[in-house]
N, C-alpha and C positions, 0 to 999 in steps of 0.2 A: 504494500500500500504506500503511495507517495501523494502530498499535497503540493498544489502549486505556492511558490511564494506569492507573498503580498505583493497588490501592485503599486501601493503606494506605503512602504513600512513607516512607524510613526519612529520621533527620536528616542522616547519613553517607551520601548517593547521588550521584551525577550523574548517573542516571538513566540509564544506558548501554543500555537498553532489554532486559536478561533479564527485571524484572519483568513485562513488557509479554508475554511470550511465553508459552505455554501451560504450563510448568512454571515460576512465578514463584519457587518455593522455591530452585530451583539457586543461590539470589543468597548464599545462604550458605556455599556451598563456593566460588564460583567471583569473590567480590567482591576487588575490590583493599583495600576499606575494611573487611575484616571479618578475614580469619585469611588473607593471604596467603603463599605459598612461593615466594620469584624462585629457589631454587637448583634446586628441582625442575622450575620451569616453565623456567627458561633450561637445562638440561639437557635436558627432550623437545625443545627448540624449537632451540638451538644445539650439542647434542652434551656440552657442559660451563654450568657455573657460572661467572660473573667470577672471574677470577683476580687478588686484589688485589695481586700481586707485580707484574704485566703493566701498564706505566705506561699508567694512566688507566681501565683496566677496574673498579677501583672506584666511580669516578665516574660511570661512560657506562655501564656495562654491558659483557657477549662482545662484539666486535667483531673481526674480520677485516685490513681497513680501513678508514682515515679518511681523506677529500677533503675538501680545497675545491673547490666546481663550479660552475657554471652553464650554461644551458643557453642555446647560441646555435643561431640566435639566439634570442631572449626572447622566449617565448609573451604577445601582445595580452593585456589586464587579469590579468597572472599575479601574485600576492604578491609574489612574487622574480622567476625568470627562469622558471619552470614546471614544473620540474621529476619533483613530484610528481604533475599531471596527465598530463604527457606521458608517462608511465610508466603512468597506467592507460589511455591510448588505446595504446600500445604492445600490452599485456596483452589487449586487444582487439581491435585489427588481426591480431595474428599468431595469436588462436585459442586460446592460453593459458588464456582464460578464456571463459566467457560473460557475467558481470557483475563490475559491480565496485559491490560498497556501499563509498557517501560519503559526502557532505552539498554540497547546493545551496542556492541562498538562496533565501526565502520570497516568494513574489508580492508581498504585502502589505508586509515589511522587508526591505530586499537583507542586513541584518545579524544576521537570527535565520539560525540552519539548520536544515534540512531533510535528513532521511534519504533516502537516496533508491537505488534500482537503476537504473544506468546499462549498457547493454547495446549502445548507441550508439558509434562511436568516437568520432564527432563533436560530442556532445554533452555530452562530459564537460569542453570549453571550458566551458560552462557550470556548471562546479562550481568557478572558480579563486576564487580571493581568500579571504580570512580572513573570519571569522562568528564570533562571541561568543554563547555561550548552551550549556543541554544540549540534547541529541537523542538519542533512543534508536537508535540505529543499529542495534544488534544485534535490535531486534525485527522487521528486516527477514532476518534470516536466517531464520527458518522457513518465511516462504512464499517466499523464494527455490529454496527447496531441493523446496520444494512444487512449484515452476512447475516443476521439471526441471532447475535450473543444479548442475552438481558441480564442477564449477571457478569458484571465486572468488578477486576480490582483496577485499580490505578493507582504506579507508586512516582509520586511524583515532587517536583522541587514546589515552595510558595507561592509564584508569582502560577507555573499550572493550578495548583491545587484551590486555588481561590476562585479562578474561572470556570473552574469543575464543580464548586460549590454551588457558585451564582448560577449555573447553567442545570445543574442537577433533576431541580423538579421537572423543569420539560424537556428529556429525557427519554422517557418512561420507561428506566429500568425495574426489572423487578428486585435488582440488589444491587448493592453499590459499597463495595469494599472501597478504603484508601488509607493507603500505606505511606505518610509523608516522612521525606529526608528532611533536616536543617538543610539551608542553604548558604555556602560560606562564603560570598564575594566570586560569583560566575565570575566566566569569561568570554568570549570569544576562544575558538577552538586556538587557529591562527594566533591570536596574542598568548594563548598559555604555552605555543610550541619557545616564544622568545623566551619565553622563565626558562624552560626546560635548558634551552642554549647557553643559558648564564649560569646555570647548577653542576653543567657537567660539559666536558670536552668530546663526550660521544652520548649528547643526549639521547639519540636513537636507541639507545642499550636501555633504557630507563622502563622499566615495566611498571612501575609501581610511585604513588607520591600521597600522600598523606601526614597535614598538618593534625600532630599526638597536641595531649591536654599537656603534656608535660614540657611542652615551648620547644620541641623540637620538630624537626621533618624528616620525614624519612623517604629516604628512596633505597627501588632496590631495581637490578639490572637484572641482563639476562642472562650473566656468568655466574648469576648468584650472588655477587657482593651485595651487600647495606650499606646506607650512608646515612648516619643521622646530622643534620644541621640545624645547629639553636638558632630559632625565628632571628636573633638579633644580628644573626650573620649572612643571611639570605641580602641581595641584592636588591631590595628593591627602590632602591632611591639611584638604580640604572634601568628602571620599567617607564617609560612614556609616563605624562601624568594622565592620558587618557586609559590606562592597562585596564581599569577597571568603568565601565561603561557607567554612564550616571543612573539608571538604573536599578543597579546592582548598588552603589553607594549609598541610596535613596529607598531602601527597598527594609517595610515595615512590618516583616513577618519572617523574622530570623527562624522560628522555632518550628514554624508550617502549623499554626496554629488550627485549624481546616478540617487536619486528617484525622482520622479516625485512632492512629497510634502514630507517634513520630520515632523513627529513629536511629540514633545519629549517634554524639561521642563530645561534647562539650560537656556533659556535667557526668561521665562516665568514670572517669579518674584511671583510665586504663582500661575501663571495658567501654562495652555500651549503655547507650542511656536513652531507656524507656520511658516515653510519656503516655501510658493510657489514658485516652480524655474521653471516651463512652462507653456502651454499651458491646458496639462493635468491636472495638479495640481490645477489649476484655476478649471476645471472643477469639480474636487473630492470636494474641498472647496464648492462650489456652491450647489452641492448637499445636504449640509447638511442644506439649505437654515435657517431659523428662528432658529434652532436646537442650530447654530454655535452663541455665543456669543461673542465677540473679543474687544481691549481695545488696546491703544497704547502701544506700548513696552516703558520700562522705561533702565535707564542705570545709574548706581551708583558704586560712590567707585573707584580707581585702583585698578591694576594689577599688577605695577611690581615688587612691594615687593615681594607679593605673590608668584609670578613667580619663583622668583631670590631662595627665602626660598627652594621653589618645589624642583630647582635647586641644590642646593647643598646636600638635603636628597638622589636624586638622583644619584647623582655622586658616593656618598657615597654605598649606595644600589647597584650599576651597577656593580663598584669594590667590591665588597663582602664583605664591610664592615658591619655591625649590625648599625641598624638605630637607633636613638637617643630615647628615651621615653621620653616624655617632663616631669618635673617634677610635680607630682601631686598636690602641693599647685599653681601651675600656671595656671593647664588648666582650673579652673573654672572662672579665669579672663578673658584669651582670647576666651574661649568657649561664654562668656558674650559682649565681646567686637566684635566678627566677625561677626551677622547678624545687627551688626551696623553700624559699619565703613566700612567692608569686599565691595569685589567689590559683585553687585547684576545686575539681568536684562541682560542685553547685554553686559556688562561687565562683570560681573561671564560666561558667555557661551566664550567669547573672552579670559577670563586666563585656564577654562579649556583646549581649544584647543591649546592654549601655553603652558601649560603645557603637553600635551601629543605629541606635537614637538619634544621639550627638551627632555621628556621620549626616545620617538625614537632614534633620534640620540645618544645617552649617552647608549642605551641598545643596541642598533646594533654595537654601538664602539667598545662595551666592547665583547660582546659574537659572534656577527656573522661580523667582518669591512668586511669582503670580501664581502658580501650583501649590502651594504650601496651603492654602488654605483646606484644599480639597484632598491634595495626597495624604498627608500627614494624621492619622485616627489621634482620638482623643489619648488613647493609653502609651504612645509616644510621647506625648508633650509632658502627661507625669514620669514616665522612666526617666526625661533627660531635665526635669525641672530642679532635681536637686542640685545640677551643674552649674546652676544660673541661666539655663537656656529656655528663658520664658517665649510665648509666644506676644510677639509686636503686635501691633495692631493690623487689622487684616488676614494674621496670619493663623489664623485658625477658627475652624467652624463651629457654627452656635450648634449645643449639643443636643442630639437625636433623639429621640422616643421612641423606644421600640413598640413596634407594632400588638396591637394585645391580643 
């Protein structure tokens, strides 16, 4: 199945694939980047709204419960332990579903992705590892639904999984699995091959890359070496200042608040980290019965240094300033010093999402204020108000009444 691209793409897209679909217009009610509503959408989807009283639902979204887990044992070339795959060969072994829309990787780059209908149990092995780039995924729902499938899952990044929400009741599936990832600052396929170039002198060797909780990266090749690099040493202040699309800078649903279980590895502390937020999710968890190994969540370290630090490269970066390169006799100090002191667990997952608040609002200021009003949900402007990042006048919308 292939969609045509848009014919006229907007600046504001990742292309989650509704333009691609026979009613391109819906991209207006149903985009994460144009007029969203989380209290209305996590309300059909979860029964209520984040309760900012309920420690950490601010931050993460409805949630149920929260795991640390892994999946023993560990699924062959899995990102983590497998977890989010073994859950859609689940959903497919026991009849739950008939497919499950993903993304697999491209014949030609193991590191672009690819939309794709898996209907296979077997086969969704071949959908593990992490992929950099958009893909329209959701342009594969209409002729899913065409072929005959009324039960699906769909595992998918925010900016999908919010259009899939919006779009949901007219549908008319009879089930509707979703399996959400955190999303960590996409890219373009193309600009993540120029990281790869600056990490390694035979990047092509590179099979593997994954930023750990513990302030390191790891890559691994395909002679079998590892390489770990502490975040402070990674190149990026030789990455374009566009490397990361506005977008993705801009972009108010770190955690994939949407899905029915998200998950990812910020508040994991070395495993994974489950957020049950329903009914459904309960159920996806359950299925992996013995499979699922889980462990309390841990929480170390603050935030708001961190934060604040974030905070002013930021500013700096928004205004078009050239960002700082920390000096090289330093960074093997605090490179040493931050998976010790730094925050970790649920604490590291609670600065990321403060930091990508602060990113918001500071990058919508600077290049698009006229959107701020509209992109920006109310539960952003409290996550980054402790910073001093009030909202000016204009810049934020008079608040909503959920529907009764």
């Amino acid at each position: 199945m292939t969609a045509e691209a848009p014919a006229e793409p907007r600046r504001l897209c990742t292309d989650c694939g509704i333009s691609r679909t026979d009613a391109p217009k819906r991209c207006g009610t149903v985009c994460q980047f144009i007029n969203p509503d989380y209290p209305k959408l996590e309300t059909q989807v979860h029964g209520r709204p984040r309760d900012p009283n309920r420690p950490d639902e601010l931050h993460f979204g409805p949630f149920r419960r929260m795991l640390r887990a892994r999946l023993a044992p560990a699924a062959d070339g899995a990102q983590w332990t497998g977890i989010t795959t073994r859950i859609g060969q689940r959903l497919l072994e026991s009849g739950a579903v008939t497919g499950v829309l993903t993304m697999r990787p491209d014949e030609a780059d193991p590191w672009r992705p690819v939309p794709t209908l898996v209907t296979d149990p077997a086969a969704m092995a071949g959908c593990r590892g992490m992929r950099m780039g958009y893909a329209p995924l959701l342009a594969l729902l209409e002729p899913a639904i065409a072929a005959g499938h009324k039960r699906l899952a769909v595992i998918g990044i925010p900016c999908q999984v919010y259009a899939l929400r919006a779009l949901e009741k007219e549908l008319g599936l009879e089930a509707l699995y979703v399996i959400g990832t955190p999303c960590s600052d996409n890219t373009t396929t193309e600009n993540f091959h120029r990281f790869l170039d600056l990490l390694s002198d035979r990047p092509e060797t590179i099979t593997y890359l994954e930023f750990r909780a513990d302030y390191y990266v790891e890559l691994r090749f395909s002679d079998g070496r590892v390489k770990e690099i502490p975040f402070l040493k990674l190149p990026i202040s030789k990455l374009p200042s566009d490397f990361f699309p506005l977008t993705c800078r801009t972009c108010v649903d770190y955690t994939n608040v949407l899905a029915d279980i998200t998950v990812g590895y910020m508040g994991g502390d070395g495993d994974q980290w489950l957020l049950i937020r329903n009914g459904r999710g309960e159920e996806l968890a359950d299925m992996l019965g013995s499979e699922l190994q889980t462990r309390d969540l841990t929480s170390k370290g603050k935030r708001e240094a961190h934060v604040k630090g974030f905070i002013k490269n930021t500013e700096r970066a928004a205004g078009g300033l050239p960002l700082r390169a920390m000096p090289d006799w330093v960074r093997p100090i605090v490179a040493w010093l931050m998976p010790r002191i730094g925050p970790r667990g649920l604490e590291f997952a609670r600065t990321r999402v403060e930091m990508k608040a602060s990113e918001t609002v500071l990058h919508l200021r600077s290049q698009e204020p006229s959107r701020m009003k509209n992109m920006i949900p109310d539960h952003v402007w409290d996550i980054a108000a402790p910073y001093g990042l009030e909202a000016r006048e204009g810049e934020r919308r008079e608040t909503r009444s959920l529907p009764p």
